[in-house]
VOBAKOL-640307 format. One record per residue (C-alpha): residue in three letters; x, y, z; chain. Coordinates in steps of 0.5 Angstrom, whole numbers. Example, Ala and Ser with C-alpha at 12.3 -4.5 7.8 and 13.67 -1.06 7.14 Angstrom:
+------+-------+-------+-------+-------+
: rest :    c1 :    c2 :    c3 : kette :
+------+-------+-------+-------+-------+
:  ALA :    25 :    -9 :    16 :     A :
:  SER :    27 :    -2 :    14 :     A :
+------+-------+-------+-------+-------+
//
This chain:
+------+-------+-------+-------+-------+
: rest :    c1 :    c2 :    c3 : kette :
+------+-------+-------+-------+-------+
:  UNK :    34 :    59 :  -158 :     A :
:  UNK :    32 :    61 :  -152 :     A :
:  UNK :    26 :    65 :  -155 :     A :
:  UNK :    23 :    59 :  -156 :     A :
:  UNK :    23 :    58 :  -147 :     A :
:  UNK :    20 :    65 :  -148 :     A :
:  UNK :    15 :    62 :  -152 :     A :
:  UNK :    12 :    56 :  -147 :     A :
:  UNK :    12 :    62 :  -142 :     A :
:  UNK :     8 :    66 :  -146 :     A :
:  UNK :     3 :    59 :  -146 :     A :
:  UNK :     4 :    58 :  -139 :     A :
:  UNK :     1 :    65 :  -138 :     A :
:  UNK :    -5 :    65 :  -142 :     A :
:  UNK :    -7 :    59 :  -139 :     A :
:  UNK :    -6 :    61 :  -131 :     A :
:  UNK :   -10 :    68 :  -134 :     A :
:  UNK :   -15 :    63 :  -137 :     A :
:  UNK :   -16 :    60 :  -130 :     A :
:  UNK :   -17 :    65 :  -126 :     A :
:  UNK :   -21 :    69 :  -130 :     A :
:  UNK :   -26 :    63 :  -131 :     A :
:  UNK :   -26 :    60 :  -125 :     A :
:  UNK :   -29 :    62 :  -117 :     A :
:  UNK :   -23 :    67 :  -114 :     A :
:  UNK :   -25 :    64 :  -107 :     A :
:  UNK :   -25 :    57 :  -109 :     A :
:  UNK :   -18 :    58 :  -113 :     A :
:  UNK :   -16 :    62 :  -106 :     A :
:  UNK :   -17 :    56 :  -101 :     A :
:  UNK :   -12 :    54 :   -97 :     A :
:  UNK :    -8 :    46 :   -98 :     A :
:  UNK :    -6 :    43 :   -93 :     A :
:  UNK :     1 :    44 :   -93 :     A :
:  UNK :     6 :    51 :   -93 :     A :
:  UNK :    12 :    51 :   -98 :     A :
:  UNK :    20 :    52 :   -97 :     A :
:  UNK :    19 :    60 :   -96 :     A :
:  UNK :    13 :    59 :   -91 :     A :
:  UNK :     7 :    62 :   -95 :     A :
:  UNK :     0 :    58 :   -94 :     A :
:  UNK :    -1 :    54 :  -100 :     A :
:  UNK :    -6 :    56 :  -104 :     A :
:  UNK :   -10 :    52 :  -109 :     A :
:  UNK :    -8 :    57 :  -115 :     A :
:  UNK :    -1 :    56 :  -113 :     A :
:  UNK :    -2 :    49 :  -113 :     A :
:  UNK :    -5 :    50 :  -120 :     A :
:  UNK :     0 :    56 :  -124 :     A :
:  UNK :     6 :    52 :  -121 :     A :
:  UNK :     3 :    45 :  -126 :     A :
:  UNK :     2 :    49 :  -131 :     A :
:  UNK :     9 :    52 :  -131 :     A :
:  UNK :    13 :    45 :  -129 :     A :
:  UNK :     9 :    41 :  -135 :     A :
:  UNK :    10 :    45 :  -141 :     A :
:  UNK :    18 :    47 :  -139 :     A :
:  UNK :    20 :    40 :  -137 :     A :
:  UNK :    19 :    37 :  -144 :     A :
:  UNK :    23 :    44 :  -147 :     A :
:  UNK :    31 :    41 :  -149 :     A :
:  UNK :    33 :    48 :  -147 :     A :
:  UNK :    33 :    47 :  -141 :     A :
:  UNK :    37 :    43 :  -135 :     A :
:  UNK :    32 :    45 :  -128 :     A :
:  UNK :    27 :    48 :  -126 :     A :
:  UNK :    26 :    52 :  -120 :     A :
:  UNK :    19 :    54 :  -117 :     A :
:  UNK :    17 :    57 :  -110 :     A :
:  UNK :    13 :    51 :  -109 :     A :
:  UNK :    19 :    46 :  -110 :     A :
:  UNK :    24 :    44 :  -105 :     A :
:  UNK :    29 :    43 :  -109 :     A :
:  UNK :    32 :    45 :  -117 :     A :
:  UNK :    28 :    39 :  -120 :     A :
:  UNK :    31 :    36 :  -126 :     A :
:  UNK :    28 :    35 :  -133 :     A :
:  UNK :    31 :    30 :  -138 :     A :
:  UNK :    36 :    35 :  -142 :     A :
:  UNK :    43 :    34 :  -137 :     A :
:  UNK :    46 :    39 :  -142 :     A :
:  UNK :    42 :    43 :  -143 :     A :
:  UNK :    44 :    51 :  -142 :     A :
:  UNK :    39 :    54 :  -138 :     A :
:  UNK :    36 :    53 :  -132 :     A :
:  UNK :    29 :    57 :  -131 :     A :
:  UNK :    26 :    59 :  -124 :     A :
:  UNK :    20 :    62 :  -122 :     A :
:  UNK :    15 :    64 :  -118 :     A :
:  UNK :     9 :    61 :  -121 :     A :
:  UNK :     3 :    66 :  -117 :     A :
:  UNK :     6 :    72 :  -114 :     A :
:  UNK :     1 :    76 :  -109 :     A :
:  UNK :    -4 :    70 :  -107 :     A :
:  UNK :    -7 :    72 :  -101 :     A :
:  UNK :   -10 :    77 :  -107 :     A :
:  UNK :   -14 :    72 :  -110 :     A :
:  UNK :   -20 :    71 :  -106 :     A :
:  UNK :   -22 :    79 :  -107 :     A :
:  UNK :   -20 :    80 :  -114 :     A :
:  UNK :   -14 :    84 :  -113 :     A :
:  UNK :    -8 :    84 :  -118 :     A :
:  UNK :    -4 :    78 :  -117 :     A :
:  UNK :     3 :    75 :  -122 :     A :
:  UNK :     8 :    71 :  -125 :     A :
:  UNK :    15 :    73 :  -124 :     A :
:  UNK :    21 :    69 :  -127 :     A :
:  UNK :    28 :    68 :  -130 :     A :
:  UNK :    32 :    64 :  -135 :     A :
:  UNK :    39 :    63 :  -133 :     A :
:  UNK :    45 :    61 :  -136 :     A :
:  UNK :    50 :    55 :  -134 :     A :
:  UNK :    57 :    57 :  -134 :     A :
:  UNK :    61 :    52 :  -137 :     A :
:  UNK :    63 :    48 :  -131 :     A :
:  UNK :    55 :    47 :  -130 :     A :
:  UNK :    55 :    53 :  -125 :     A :
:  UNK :    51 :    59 :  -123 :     A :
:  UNK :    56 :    65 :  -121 :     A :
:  UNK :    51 :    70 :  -119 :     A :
:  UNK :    46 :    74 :  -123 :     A :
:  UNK :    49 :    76 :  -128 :     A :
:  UNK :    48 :    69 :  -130 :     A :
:  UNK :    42 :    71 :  -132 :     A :
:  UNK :    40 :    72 :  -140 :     A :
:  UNK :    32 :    75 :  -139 :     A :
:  UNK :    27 :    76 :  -133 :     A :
:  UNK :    21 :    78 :  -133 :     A :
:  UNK :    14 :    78 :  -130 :     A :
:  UNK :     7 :    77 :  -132 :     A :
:  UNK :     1 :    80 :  -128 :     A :
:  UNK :    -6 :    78 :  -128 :     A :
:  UNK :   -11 :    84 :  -127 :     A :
:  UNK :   -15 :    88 :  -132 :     A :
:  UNK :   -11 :    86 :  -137 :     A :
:  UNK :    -6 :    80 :  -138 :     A :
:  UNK :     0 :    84 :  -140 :     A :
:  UNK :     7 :    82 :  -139 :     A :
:  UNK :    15 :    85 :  -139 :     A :
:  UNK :    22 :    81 :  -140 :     A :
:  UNK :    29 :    84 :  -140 :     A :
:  UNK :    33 :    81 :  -145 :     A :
:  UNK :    38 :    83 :  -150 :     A :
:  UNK :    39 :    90 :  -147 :     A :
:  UNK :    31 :    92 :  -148 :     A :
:  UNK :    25 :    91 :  -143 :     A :
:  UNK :    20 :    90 :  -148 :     A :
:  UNK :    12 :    90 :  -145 :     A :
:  UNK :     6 :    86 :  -148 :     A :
:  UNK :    -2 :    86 :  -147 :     A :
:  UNK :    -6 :    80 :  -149 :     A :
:  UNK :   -10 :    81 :  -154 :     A :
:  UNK :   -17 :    77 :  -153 :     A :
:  UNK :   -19 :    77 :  -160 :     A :
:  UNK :   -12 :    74 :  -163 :     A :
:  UNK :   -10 :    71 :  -156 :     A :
:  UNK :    -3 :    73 :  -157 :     A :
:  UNK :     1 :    77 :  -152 :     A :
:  UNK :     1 :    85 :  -157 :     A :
:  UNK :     7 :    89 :  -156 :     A :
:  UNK :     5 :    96 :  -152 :     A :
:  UNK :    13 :    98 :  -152 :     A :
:  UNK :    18 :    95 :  -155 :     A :
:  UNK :    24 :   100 :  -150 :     A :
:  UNK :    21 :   102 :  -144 :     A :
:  UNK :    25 :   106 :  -140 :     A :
:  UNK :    25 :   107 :  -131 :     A :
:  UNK :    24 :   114 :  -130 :     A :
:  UNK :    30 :   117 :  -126 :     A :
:  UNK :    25 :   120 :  -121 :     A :
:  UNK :    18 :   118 :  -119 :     A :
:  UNK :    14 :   120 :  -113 :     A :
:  UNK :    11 :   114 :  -111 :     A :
:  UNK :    14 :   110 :  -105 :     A :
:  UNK :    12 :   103 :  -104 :     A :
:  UNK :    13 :    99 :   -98 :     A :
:  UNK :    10 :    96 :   -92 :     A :
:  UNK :    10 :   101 :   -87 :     A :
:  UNK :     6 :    96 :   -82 :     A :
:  UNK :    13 :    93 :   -80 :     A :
:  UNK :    17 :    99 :   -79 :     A :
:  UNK :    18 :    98 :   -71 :     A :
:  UNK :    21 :    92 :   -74 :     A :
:  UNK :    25 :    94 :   -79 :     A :
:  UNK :    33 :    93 :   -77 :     A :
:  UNK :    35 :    98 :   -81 :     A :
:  UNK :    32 :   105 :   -80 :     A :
:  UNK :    35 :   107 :   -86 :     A :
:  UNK :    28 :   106 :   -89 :     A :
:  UNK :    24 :   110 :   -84 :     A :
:  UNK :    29 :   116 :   -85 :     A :
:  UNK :    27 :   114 :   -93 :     A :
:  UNK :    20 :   115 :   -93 :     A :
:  UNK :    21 :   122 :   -89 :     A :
:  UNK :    25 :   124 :   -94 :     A :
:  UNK :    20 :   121 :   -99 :     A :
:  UNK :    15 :   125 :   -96 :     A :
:  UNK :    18 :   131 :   -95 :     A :
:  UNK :    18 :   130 :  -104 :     A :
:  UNK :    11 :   130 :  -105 :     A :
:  UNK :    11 :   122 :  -106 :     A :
:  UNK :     5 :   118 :  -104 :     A :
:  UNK :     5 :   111 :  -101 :     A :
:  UNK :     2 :   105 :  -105 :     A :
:  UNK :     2 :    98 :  -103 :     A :
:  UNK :    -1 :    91 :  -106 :     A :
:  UNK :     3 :    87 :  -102 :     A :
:  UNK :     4 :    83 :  -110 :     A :
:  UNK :    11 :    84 :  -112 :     A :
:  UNK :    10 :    83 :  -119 :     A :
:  UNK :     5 :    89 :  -119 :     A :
:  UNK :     9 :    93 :  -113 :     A :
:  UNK :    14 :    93 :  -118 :     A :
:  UNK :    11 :    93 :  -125 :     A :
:  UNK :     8 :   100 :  -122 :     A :
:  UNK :    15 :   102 :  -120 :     A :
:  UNK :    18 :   101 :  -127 :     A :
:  UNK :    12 :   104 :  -130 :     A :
:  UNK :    12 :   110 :  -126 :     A :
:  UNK :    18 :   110 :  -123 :     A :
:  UNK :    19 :   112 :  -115 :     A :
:  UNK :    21 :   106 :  -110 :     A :
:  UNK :    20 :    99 :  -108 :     A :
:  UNK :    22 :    96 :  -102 :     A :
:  UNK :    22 :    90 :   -96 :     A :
:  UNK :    27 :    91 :   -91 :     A :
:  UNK :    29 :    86 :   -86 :     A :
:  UNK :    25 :    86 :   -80 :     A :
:  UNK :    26 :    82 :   -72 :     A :
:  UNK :    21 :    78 :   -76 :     A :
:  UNK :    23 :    77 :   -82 :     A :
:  UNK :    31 :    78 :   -82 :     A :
:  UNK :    33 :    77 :   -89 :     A :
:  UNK :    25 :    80 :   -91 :     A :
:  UNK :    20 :    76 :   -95 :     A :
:  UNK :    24 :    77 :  -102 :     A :
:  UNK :    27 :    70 :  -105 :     A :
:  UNK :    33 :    72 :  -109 :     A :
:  UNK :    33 :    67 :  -114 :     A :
:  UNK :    26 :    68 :  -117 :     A :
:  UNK :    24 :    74 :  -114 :     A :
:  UNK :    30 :    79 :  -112 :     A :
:  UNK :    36 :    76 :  -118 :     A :
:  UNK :    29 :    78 :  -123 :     A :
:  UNK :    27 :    84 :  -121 :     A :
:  UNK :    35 :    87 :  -121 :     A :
:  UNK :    35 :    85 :  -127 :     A :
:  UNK :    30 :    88 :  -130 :     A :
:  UNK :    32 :    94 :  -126 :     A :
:  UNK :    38 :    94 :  -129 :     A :
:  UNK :    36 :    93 :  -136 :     A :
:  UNK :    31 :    99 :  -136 :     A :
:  UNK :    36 :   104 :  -132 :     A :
:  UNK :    34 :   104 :  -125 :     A :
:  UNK :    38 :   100 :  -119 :     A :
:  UNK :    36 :    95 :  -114 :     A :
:  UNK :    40 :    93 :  -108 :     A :
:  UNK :    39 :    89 :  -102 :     A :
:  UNK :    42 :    96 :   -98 :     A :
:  UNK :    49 :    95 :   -99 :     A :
:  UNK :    50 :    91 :  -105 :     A :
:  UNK :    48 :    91 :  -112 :     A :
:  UNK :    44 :    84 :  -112 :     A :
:  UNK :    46 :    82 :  -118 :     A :
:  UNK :    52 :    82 :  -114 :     A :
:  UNK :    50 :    76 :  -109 :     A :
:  UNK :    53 :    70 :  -110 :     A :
:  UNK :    48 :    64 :  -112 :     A :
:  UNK :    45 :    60 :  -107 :     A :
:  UNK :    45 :    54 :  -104 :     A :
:  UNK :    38 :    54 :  -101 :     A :
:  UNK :    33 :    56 :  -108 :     A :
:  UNK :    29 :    60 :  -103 :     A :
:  UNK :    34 :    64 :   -99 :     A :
:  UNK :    31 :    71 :   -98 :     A :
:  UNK :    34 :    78 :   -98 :     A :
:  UNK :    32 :    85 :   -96 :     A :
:  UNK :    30 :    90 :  -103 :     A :
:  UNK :    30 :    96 :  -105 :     A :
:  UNK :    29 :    99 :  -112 :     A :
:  UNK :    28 :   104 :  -115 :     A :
:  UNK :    32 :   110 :  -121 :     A :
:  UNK :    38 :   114 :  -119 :     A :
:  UNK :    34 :   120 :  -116 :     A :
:  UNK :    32 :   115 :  -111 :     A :
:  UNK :    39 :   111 :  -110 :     A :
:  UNK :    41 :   118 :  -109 :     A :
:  UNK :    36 :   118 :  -103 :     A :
:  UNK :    38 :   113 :  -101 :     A :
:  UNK :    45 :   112 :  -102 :     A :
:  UNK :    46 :   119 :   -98 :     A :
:  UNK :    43 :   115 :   -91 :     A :
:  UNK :    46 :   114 :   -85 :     A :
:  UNK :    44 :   108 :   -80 :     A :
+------+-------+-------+-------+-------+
//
């Protein structure tokens, strides 16, 4: 039954492409007046995605909350017993809309143990990511398979591309933001990207978690953001940003930790935009890093 949550975010979807695609890029990257709980500027497509989401999920009898970046706190809909909850990220990379670069949605539907509770992220029964570039394509993790989509701009229906993608063993892209390495707090990722380099890999960074990480599904390698004497806990929220693309990571045969755990592992938060430190990737890269000292 929950396809039929897949279904009003497959709608969500088309409807945020539709507007970023017919809309002026600088009008939907200017700033709102206010910052959200994780200390982001707002932009006004943030504002706009998150609308989209919250109108068609919260009239959805499957679902009991909502969680969205742009929302102090889980939000009720009318259905108490509902048996999943849903969060989201509803524009992921903004600070990418006004020069047209790759921006995305990720998302996750958890659900409720018996008792009304989330336990961690193994509560989670699909996740996934739409991401708005060239194309609208779309990747959910369910039912043990990462199935990957295109919107089509004929039929204007997602089209199946893979039905079982894979995360390669090993790539040879690392993908981190290395302006902040005099302050990361962990030297364990510095001593990762020499070893990176010392393989032949190449650096890419969108600063987009969706599309960081899809290009990391795709072609495999690492995705990282450590925490730093800035950030401490890093910029990734674990509830609809971290918990998401563990999940998927883990469906498709990779790994994704926060350094120490796996982060599937993590106990669910009280705070709905606590952050983590990340990193993932496939066994080869694993292997890198679980081989590191601090």
């Amino acid at each position: 039954n929950r396809m039929e949550i897949v279904r009003l975010l497959e709608k969500a979807f088309i409807e945020i492409a539709d507007l970023i695609r017919s809309k002026n890029s600088i009008s939907l990257s200017s700033h709102t007046l206010s910052n959200n709980n994780s200390g982001d500027d707002v932009k006004e497509l943030d504002i706009l995605s998150n609308s989209i989401l919250m109108n068609i999920l919260m009239d959805c009898n499957l679902v009991r909350k909502i969680g969205s970046e742009e929302e102090d706190t889980l939000c009720d809909t009318k259905y108490k017993d509902a048996p999943y909850l849903i969060c989201y990220d509803p524009l992921d990379g903004s600070s990418n809309i006004d020069v047209n670069i790759t921006t995305g949605t990720i998302f996750c539907i958890y659900k409720y143990n018996d008792d009304g509770t989330i336990t961690n992220g193994h509560n989670i029964v699909a996740s996934g990511y739409c991401i708005y570039g060239g194309a609208t394509q779309y990747l959910i993790a369910q039912d043990d398979k990462l199935k990957f989509y295109q919107l089509s701009p004929d039929s204007h229906r997602f089209e199946l591309l893979n039905g079982n993608l894979r995360i390669k063993q090993k790539g040879s892209i690392y993908s981190i933001n290395e302006a902040n390495k005099k302050i990361w707090t962990d030297d364990r990722y510095e001593k990762l990207i020499e070893k990176c380099i010392d393989e032949k890999y190449t650096c890419r960074w969108v600063g987009c978690m969706a599309a960081d990480g899809h290009r990391t599904v795709i072609k495999g390698g690492v995705f990282a953001y450590p925490g730093n004497k800035k950030d401490i806990s890093g910029k990734i929220r674990l509830l609809y940003e971290g918990y998401p693309f563990a999940h998927i990571f883990h469906i498709g045969g990779g790994f994704c930790s926060n350094g120490d755990v796996n982060m599937l592992d993590i106990p669910f938060p009280q705070n709905i935009h606590q952050k983590i430190p990340i990193i993932l990737g496939g066994n080869f890269e694993k292997g890198l890093f679980d081989n590191l000292t601090t």
